[in-house]
N, C-alpha and C positions, 0 to 999 in steps of 0.2 A: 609406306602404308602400314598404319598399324594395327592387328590383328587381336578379336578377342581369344582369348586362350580355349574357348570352345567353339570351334569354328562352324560348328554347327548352325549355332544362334550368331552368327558374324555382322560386325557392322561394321564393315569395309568399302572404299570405295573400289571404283572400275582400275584394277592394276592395269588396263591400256590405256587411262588418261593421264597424262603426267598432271600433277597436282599443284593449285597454282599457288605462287609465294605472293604476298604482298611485299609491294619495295617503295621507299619511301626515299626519295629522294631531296638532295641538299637542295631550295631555291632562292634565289635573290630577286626577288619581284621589290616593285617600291606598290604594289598596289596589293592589297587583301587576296588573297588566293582560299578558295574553294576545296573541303575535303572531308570525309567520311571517320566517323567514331567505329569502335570495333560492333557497336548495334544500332549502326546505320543511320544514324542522326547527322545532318551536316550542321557544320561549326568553319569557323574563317581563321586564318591566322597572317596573324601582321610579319612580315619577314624580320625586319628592320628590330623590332622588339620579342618575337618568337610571343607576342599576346594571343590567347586562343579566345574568341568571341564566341558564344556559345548560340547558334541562327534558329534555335527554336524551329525549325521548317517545319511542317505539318505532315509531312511525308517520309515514308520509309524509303533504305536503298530498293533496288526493284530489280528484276530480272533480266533486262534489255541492256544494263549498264555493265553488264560482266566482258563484253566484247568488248568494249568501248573506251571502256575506264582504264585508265594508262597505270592507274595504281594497281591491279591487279594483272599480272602479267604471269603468263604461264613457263615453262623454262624453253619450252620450244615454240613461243611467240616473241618477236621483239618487234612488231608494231609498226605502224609507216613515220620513217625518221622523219618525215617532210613534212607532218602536221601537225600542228599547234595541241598537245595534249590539252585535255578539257580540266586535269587540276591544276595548270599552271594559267588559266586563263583567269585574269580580274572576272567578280559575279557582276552580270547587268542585268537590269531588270528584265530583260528579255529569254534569257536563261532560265532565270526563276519561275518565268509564267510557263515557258516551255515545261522545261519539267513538272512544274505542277499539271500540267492541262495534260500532260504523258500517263501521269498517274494517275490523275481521276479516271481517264478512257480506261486503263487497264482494269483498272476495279471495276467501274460499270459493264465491261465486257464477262471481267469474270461471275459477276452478280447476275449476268443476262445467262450466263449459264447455267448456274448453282439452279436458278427458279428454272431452266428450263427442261435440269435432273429432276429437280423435285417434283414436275408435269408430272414425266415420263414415269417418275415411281409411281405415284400416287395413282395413276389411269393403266397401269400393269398390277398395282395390287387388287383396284378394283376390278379386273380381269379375270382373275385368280380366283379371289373372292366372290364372283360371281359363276365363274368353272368350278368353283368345292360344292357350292347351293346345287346346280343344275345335276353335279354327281351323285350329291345327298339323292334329287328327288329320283333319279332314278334306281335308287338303289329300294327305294321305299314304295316302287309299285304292288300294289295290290295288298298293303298293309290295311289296319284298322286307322283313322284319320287319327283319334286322338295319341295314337304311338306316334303318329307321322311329326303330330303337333308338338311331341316332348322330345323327336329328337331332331326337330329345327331349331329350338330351344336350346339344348346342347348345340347347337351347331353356332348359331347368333352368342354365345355366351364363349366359348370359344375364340371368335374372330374380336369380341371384345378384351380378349385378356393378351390377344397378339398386337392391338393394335397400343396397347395401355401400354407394353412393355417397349414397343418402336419408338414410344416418346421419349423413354428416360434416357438422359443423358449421363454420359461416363466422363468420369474425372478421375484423376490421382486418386483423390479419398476414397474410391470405391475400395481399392484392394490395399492391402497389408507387406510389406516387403519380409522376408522371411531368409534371403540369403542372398550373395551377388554369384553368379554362374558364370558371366564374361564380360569382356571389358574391351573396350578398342579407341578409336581417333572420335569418334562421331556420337561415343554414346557406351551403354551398358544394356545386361540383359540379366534382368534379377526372376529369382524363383519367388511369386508370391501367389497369395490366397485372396480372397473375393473376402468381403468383409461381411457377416451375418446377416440378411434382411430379412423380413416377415415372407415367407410363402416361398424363399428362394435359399437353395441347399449352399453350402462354400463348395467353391469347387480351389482347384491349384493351376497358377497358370504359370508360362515363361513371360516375361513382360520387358519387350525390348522398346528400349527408349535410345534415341536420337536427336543431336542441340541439330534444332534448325538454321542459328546461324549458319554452320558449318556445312550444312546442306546445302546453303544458298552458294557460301564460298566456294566449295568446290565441286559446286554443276552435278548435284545428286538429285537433285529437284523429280527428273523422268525419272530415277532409277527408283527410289522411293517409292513414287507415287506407281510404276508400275508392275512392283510386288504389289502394293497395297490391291491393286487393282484384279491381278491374276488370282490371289489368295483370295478372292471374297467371290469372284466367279466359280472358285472350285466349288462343287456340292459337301454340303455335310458329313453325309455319309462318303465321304472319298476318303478310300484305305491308304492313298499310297503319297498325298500331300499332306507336310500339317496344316493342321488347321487354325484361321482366324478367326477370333470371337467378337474381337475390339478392334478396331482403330480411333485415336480421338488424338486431338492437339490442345496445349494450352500456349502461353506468350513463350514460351523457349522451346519447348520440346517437341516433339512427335512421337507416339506412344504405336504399339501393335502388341494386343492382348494375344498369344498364341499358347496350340498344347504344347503341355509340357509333356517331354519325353525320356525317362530316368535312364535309359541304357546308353546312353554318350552315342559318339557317332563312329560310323564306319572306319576311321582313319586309326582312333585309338584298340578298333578289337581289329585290327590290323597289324599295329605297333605291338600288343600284347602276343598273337599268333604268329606274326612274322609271314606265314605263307596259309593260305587254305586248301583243303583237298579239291579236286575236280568237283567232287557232289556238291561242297560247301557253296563252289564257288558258282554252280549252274543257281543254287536257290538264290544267292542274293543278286546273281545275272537277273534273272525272271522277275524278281521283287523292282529293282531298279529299271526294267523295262516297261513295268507296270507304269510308272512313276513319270519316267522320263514322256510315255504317249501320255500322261495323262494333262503332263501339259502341254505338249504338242494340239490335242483336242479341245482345249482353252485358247486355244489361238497362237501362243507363244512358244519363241525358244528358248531355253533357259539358258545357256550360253556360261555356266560358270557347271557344270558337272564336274563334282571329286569327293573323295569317300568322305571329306569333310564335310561336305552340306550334306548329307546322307543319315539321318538319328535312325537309332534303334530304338523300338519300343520296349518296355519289359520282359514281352512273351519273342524277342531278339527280331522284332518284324521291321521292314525296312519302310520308313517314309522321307521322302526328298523336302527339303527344305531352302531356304536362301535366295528370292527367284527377286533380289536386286540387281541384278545385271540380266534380267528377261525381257527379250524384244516383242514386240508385239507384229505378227507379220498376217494375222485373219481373224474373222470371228471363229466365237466357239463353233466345234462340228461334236454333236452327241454322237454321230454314224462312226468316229475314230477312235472313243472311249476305251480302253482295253477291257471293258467288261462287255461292252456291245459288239465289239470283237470277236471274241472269245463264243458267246451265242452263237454270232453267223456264224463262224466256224465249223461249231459243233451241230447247228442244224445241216449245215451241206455237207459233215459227214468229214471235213477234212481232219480234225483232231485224230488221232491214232491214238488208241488204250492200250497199246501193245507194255507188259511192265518193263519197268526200269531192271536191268543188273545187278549183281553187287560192284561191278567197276562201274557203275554210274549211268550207265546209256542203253535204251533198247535193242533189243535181239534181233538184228534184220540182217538180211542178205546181200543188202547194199552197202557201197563202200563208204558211206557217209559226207561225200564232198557235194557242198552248194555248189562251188564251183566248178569249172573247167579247164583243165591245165592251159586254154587258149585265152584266156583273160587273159587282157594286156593292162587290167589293173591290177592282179594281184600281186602277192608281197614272197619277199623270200622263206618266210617262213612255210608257206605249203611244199611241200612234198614236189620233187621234179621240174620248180617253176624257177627261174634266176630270173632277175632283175636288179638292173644297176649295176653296181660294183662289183667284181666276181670276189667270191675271197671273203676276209676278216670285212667288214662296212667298217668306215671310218666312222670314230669316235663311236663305235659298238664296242661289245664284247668279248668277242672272239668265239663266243658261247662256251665260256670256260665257268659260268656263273655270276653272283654279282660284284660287280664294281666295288675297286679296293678302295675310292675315296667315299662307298656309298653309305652313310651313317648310320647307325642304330637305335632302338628305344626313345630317348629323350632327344637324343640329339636329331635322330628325325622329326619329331614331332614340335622340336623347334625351329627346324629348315621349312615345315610347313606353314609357319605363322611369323616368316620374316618379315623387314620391315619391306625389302621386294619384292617378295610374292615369289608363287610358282609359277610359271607357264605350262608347266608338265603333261598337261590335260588340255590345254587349248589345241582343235583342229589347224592344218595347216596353210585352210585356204582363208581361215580368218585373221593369220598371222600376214599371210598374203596381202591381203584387205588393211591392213591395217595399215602394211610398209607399206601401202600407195600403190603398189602392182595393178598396172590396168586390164580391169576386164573379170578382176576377182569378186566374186562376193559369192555368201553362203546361204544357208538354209537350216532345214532344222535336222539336216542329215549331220549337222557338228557338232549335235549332241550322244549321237551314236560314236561319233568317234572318241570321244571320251568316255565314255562305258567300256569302250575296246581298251582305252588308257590303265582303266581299274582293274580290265579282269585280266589284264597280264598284270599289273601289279599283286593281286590277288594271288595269282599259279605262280608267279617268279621272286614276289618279294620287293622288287623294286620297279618304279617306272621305266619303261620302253625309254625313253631319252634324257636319262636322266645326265645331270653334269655340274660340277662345281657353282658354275654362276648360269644365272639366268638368259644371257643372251646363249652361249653356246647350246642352253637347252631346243632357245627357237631355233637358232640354225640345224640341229638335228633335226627338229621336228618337219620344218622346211625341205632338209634331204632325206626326208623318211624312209625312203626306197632302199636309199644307202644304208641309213644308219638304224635299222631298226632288223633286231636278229633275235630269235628265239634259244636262248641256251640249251644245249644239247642234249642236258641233263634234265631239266623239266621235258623239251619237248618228248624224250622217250618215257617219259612218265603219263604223258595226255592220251587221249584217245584221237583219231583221226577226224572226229564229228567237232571234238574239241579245237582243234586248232585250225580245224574250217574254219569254223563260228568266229574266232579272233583272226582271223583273216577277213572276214566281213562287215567286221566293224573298223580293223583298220586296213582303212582301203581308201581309194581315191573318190574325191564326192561323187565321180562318176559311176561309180559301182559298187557305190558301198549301204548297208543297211539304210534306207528311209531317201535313196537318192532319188533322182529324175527320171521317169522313166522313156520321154520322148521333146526332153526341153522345157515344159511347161507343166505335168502332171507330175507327180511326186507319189511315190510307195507310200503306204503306210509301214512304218519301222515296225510296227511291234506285230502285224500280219508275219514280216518277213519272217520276224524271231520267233515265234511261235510254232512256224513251217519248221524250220531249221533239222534237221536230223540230230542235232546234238536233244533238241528238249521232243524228239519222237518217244511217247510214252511217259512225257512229266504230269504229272495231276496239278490242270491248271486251278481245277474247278475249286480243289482241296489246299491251295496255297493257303488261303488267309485263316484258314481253322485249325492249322500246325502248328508247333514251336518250332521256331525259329532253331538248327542245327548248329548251332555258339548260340548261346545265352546269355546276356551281359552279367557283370558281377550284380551277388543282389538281387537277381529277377526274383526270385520263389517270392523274396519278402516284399518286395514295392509295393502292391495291392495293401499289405495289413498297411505299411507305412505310411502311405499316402491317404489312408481314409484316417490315421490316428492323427496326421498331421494338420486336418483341418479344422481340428477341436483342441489342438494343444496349447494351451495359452503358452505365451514366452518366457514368463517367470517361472513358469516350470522348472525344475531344475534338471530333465531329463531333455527339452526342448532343445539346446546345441549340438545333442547327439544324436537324436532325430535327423535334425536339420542335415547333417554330416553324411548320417547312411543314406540317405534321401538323394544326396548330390555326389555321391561317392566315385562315380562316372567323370564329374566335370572337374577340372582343375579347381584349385582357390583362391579367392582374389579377397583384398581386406576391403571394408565395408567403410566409405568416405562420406555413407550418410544420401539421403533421396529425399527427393519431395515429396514423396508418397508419403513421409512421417511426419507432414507437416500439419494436421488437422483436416479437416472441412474446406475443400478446394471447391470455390466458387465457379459455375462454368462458362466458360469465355467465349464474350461475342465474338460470331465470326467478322476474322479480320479484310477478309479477301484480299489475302498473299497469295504466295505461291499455295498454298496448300491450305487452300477456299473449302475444298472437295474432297479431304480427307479422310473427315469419318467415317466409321462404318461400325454396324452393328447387327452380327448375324442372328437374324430372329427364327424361329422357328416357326414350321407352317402348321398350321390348327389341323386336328384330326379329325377325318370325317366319320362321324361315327356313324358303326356300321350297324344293318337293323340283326335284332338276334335271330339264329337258324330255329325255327320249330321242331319235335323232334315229328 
């Protein structure tokens, strides 16, 4: 799997699918055999002469045939030997109409849908549309009529200029490519600008594009489709996602307009710092809890947590990014939000303002522990509790420090973007789940375990299971009890609230942050964290109006640079050095040239493929304007 050099903006598949090889096999048929071009057109080929007839078919490959199709074979399938593979079979007409009549149903399924979204939008915005009027008029009791009459007026003038802007359609030509930021198997992720229009400002976006072929090959189809889906549920205003502006397709690609975010991501002010202090590492704990409920509240898990999908903003602020490996397990719940949270909270009085320390924690009488020395899930790392192994944990530590084969600077940051991935952060009951272990499966308490993964990376330096090659990391992770030790020399450097808190996150799904609480009911994760004694006396209310405690290189300037960047023409002769400090954060990749530079991109009938249901365009809601206050 290959990985772009800013894992941030990543476009990588699921490192648990093994990725499937096409194999093309020697055959001796005397009769015409049936088979697929690399863009899905079928063609016949004579054996006897190796002639390829080119069948004109009317139809594309299709989704159903990835199981089916003997040419595509994955490395951990090989298929039932006893049956007549479908490309070594002579075409009959009976095959042809089948798969034709396969694909019409498909398309008209998909087509009964698309109009059955576009119902449901269209009879929700008139809902909307008719709840902003009803708030207007209430807002305008007891005014003079003809104020009432100028601001329905504004109001009706309004809903027209939201509704003029839902129509326009987005294509390549909209924006301007301006530099490449990452690069990977599936696609790129370029820094560009929105291109001048009448009455609409430039803005700078990240614009990550993905070949659909290769989406289709290797079964990214869901995964795609349900980032696009989580990212366009987030609100506008959500601090702690980035955010989608665009989504659009044309005949090869898949595009998703996102902010861009100039301070790189959590992984490289990790690699530059090596370790963070306690405090540092309580604010970007908090920021990323913000993050992780936030899309827990959207319905999903996100399932790939690690300081690589993690961007920094300018002002060093933390928002979670990457949600192509996010499952979808409920609808949205507003009640789980961590900003509606945070209110309950602080109406019933549970938040505590006691201040912070200068060692980082507030001043209280208690000894700090969630726990109970009688948990029979907690870890050896608390204080008085053994579990597992007495002694050194195999393939741990010893708690002498880090790990003599564990790399540094570059050379980590190239063990993070191998061609096999890490495991290092994946939970271990979805490693469970995965090897077939019956009776396994997870929740969205697996996302808490990998925040526990970061914030001992964060205070130690290195991952809790870390190891040469990848599988011995899962088998750590699998005897975590065993093999997971706190270095001696950090732990007497923490506070006792502190290695609670990483005791709670890594913990067994049974007791760990966001678990079960009776089988069926589920914690809210970011209630628990909030409670916690370690953040007794954090100002939650004040997170998002500070800077950020590490500030990426560059913050002071980003603001002048990024407003000077949307009016820089390119033949500037100052414009490559803009462009430079602009991306100074993200690695460099050379520039092979985009469609985006291609002119005036026509925009493309839908195809009703797999990704019929793609687009998106986040509009904004009209403002109700309010009547003015007399004095």
């Amino acid at each position: 799997m290959e990985r772009s050099k800013h894992a941030a903006y990543e476009i990588a598949p699921n490192a648990s699918i093994v990725q499937g090889v096409r194999v093309r096999k020697k055959r001796t048929l005397e009769h015409p055999v049936i088979s697929w071009t690399s863009k899905g057109d079928l063609y016949f080929q004579v054996p006897a002469t190796g002639e390829i007839i080119d069948s004109k078919w009317p139809y594309q490959r299709h989704d159903h045939r990835k199981n089916t199709d003997p040419t595509y074979l994955n490395d951990n399938q090989t298929g039932d030997q006893n049956s007549t593979p479908m490309a070594t079979r002579p075409i009959t007409d009976e095959d042809a109409v089948a798969a034709a009549d396969k694909e019409m149903e498909e398309r008209a399924n998909r087509a009964k849908e698309l109009l059955s979204q576009r119902y449901v939008g269209l009879k929700r915005q008139q809902e909307a549309r008719q709840g902003r009027k009803m708030q207007l008029e209430r807002q305008m009791v007891g005014m003079p009529e003809e104020k009432k009459v100028e601001l329905r007026r504004h109001l009706e003038h309004e809903e027209m200029l939201i509704q003029k802007e839902s129509r326009k359609k987005i294509t390549t030509s909209d924006f301007e490519s301006l530099a490449v930021i990452g690069r990977g198997a599936f696609g790129e992720v370029r820094l560009v600008r929105s291109k001048p229009k009448r009455g609409e400002p430039v803005e700078i976006f990240a614009l990550k594009s993905m070949k659909k072929e290769m989406m289709v090959l290797k079964n990214q189809v869901g995964h795609v489709r349900a980032e696009r889906e989580a990212l366009s549920k987030a609100s506008s205003d959500n601090l702690w996602l980035t955010a989608l502006y665009y989504s659009f397709v044309d005949e090869t690609h898949l595009y998703m307009v996102m902010e861009f975010l100039p301070g790189g991501d959590l992984m490289s002010l990790l690699i530059k710092e090596d370790t963070f202090s306690e405090s540092v590492t309580r604010f970007f704990m908090a920021e990323a809890a913000h993050a992780i409920s936030s899309v827990h509240a959207l319905g999903y898990i996100h399932r790939d947590i690690k300081p690589d999908n993690m961007l920094l903003d300018a002002r060093g602020h933390l928002k979670l990014t990457d949600l192509g490996l996010c499952k979808k397990v409920g609808e949205p719940s507003p009640m789980d939000n961590p900003d509606y949270v945070l209110k309950m909270l602080k109406e019933q009085g549970i938040l505590q303002d006691d201040k912070m320390t200068d060692a980082g924690h507030a001043k209280t009488g208690a000894s700090g522990r969630h726990r109970t020395p009688g948990d029979a899930m907690a870890m050896s790392i608390d204080d008085g509790i053994e579990v597992g192994i007495q002694g050194i944990p195999q393939g741990g530590t010893g708690g002498v420090g880090r790990p003599d084969s564990m790399p540094n600077g570059k050379a980590r940051r190239e063990m993070a973007y191998s061609t096999v991935g890490t495991p290092d952060y994946i939970a271990p009951e979805v490693l469970a789940a995965q090897n077939g272990a019956s009776g396994y499966s997870y929740t969205t308490a697996v996302d808490w375990w990998s925040l526990g993964v970061i914030m001992f990376e964060c205070l130690v330096g290195y991952t809790p299971f870390y190891a040469e090659d990848p599988v011995t990391t899962c088998r750590k992770i699998l005897r975590w009890r065993q093999c997971l030790e706190l270095p001696a020399e950090t732990k007497s450097q923490l506070s006792a609230e502190c290695i609670d808190f990483l005791s709670c996150l890594l913990a067994g799904p049974e007791s760990r942050i966001g678990s079960s609480k009776n089988g069926t009911e589920f914690e809210n994760g970011f209630i628990q964290v909030v409670q916690h004694p370690w953040f007794r006396g954090f100002d939650w209310d004040g997170l998002p109006a500070r800077e950020g405690p590490l500030l990426p290189t560059g913050s002071r300037e980003f603001p002048e640079l990024l407003e000077y960047l949307k009016t820089c023409p390119k033949t500037d002769p100052r414009f490559p050095q803009l462009v430079s400090r602009v991306t100074q954060n993200f690695d460099t990749f050379e520039d092979y040239g985009s469609n985006l530079n291609q002119g005036r991109s026509r925009v493309v009938r839908n195809q009703l493929d797999q990704f019929y249901d793609y687009n998106y365009r986040r509009v904004r809601k009209p403002r109700v304007p309010l009547p003015p206050i007399d004095n």
